[in-house]
N, C-alpha and C positions, 0 to 999 in steps of 0.2 A: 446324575451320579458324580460323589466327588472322587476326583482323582490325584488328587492331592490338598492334605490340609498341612498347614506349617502354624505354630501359636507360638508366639511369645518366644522366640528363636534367640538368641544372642551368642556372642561368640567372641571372644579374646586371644589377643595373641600377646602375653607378656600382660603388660599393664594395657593395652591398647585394645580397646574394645570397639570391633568393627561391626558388632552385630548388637542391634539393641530393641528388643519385643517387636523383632519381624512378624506379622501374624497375618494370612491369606492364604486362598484355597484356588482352587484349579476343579473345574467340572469339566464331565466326558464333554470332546469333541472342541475345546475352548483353546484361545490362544492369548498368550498374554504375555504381552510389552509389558519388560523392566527397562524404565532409562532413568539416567538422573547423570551429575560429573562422574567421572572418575575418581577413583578411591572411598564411594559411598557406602562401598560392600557387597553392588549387584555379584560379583563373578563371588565373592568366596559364599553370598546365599546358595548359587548355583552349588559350588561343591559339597557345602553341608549337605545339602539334601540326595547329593549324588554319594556321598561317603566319602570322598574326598577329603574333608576336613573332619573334625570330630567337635561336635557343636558343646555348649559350656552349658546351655540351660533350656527348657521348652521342650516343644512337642513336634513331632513330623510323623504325619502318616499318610501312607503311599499305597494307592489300589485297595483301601480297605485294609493296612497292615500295620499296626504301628511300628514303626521304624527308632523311636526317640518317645517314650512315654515317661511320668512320673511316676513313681513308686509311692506307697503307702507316708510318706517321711517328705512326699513333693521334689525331691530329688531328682533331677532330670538321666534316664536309663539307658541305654542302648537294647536292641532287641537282641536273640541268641543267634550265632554266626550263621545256623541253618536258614533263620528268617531274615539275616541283613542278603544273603545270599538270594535269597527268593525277589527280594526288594528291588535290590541291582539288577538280575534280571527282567525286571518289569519298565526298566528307565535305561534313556539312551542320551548322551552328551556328544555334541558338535564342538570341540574347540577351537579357539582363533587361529591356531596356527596348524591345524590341520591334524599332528601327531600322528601321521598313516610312515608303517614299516620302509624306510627308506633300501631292504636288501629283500623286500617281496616285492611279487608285482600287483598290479591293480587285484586279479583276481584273488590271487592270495593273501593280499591284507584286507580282505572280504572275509573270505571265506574261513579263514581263521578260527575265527571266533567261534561262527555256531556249531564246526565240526570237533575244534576243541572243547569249548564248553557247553554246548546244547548237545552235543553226540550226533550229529547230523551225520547223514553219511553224505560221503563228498560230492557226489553224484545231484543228490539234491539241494544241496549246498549251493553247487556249482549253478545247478541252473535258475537258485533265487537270486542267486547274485548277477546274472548277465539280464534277469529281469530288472533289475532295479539299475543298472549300471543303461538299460536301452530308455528306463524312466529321466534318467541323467544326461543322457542324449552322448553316452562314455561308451558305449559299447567297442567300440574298434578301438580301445583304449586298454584291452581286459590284459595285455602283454606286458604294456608300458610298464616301467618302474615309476615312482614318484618324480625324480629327478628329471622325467622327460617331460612332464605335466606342467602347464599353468599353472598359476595360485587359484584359480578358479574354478579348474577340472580337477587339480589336489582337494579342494575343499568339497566338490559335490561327490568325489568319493570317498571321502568322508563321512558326508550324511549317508550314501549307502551302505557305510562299513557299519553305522548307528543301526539303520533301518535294516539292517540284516540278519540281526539280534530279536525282530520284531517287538519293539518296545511298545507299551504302554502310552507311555510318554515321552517324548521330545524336548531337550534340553537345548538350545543354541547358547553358545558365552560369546556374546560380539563375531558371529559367524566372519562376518566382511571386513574387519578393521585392519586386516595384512593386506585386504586387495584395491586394485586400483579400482576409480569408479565403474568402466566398461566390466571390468570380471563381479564387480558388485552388483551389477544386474542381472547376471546370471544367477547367482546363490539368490537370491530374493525371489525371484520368479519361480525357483526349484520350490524354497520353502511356501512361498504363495500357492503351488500347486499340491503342497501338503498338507493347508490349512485347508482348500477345495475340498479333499480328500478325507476330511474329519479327522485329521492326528491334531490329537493334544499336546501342545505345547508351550514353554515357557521360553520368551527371546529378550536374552541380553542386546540390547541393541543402542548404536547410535544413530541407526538412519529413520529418523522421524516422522518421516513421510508415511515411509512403509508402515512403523507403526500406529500411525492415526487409522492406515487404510485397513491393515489384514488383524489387525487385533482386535479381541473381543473385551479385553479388559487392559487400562493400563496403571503400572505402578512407578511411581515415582519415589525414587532413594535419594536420602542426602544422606553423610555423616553418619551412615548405619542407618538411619530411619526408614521407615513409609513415610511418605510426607502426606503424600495424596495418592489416593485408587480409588478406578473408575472406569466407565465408559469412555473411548476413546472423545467424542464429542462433547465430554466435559471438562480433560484435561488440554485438550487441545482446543478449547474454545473459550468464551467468555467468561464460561462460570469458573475457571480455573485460578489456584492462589497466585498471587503475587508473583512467589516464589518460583512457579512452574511457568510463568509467562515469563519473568525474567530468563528464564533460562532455556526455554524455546528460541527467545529472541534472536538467541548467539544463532541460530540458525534458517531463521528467515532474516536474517540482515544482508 
């Protein structure tokens, strides 16, 4: 089942077009590595498809919904705010820099969400989130404010404040690139135990390693493009272009 399809995606900002006929899909239970340099476009594909940006042309559709369809004219549409609403709640984003309420605490930049906007009552609210916070290994953490936290226990409550929305699908934008390598090993091991777990998801990511290992599919961006997508054992091995092996390089050196 696809769980996301994106076609012929582009996207501009003034005269600068960072997004140019992105087009790939995401099937239930699949994890997929986006790497490439920096400023290739990975993190604003991420937001288009989160709503975050507002894309200039193409197609996205999410859980079966069109999210960004063409009209009769080829014009690229937005769906109605009932169904971009429905959409959002099916997709959950991890950002690099954590964005968890610096004047709530653990608990309540959790629980938040699903009691404000899923109608949850607090009660069970409360007790998904000290389930997902003992998944995190955060529990005697549920008092703390942000400010007492690592960047590492900032960032896994995070992905529980994500996973607490119950998404569909999993978004990471460069989850680890605020943290040092030791707190890097914990978010990887979290998300590795999500990928176990069958959540779909797509990971911006620079750690290499990790994505040759827990990925199902990986995409390679330059310059707005796909350059190349695949099997992890194809971009990361022999049959891979030039291009991808030059730039792997930077990181087995």
């Amino acid at each position: 089942m696809s769980m996301l399809e994106v076609n012929n995606l582009s996207k501009k900002f003034g005269d600068l077009e960072v997004l140019k006929d992105i087009s790939f899909d995401v099937q239930k239970g699949e994890v997929v590595a986006v790497i490439g340099p920096s400023g290739s476009g990975k993190s604003t594909m991420l937001r288009c498809i989160n709503q975050l940006e507002k894309a200039d042309g193409g197609s996205i559709r999410v859980c079966g919904s069109d999210m960004l369809s063409k009209n009769e004219s080829g014009k690229s549409v937005y769906a109605d705010n009932k169904t971009l609403r429905t959409i959002r709640l099916k997709t959950g984003l991890v950002f690099q820099n954590f964005n968890l309420f610096p004047h709530m605490n653990v608990l309540r930049n959790i629980t938040e969400a699903p009691v404000c906007v899923l109608g949850k009552d607090k009660k069970s609210a409360r007790d998904h989130a000290m389930e997902l916070l003992r998944k995190m290994g955060l529990e005697s953490k549920s008092d703390a404010y942000p400010c007492e936290l690592s960047g590492g226990q900032q960032q896994r409550v995070s992905i529980a404040r994500a996973l607490a929305l119950e998404p569909q699908i999993l978004f990471f934008d460069e989850p680890t690139s605020a943290l040092d390598p030791e707190l890097t090993g914990e978010i990887l091991k979290v998300i590795r135990s999500l990928a176990d777990d069958g959540m779909t998801m797509v990971i911006v990511t620079h750690e290499m390693a990790f994505a040759r290992d827990v990925a199902d599919k990986v995409i390679f961006m330059e310059n707005g493009y796909i350059v190349e997508m695949g099997a992890p054992s194809q971009l990361f091995g022999d049959d891979a272009s030039d291009r991808v092996k030059q730039f792997l390089a930077r990181f087995n050196s």
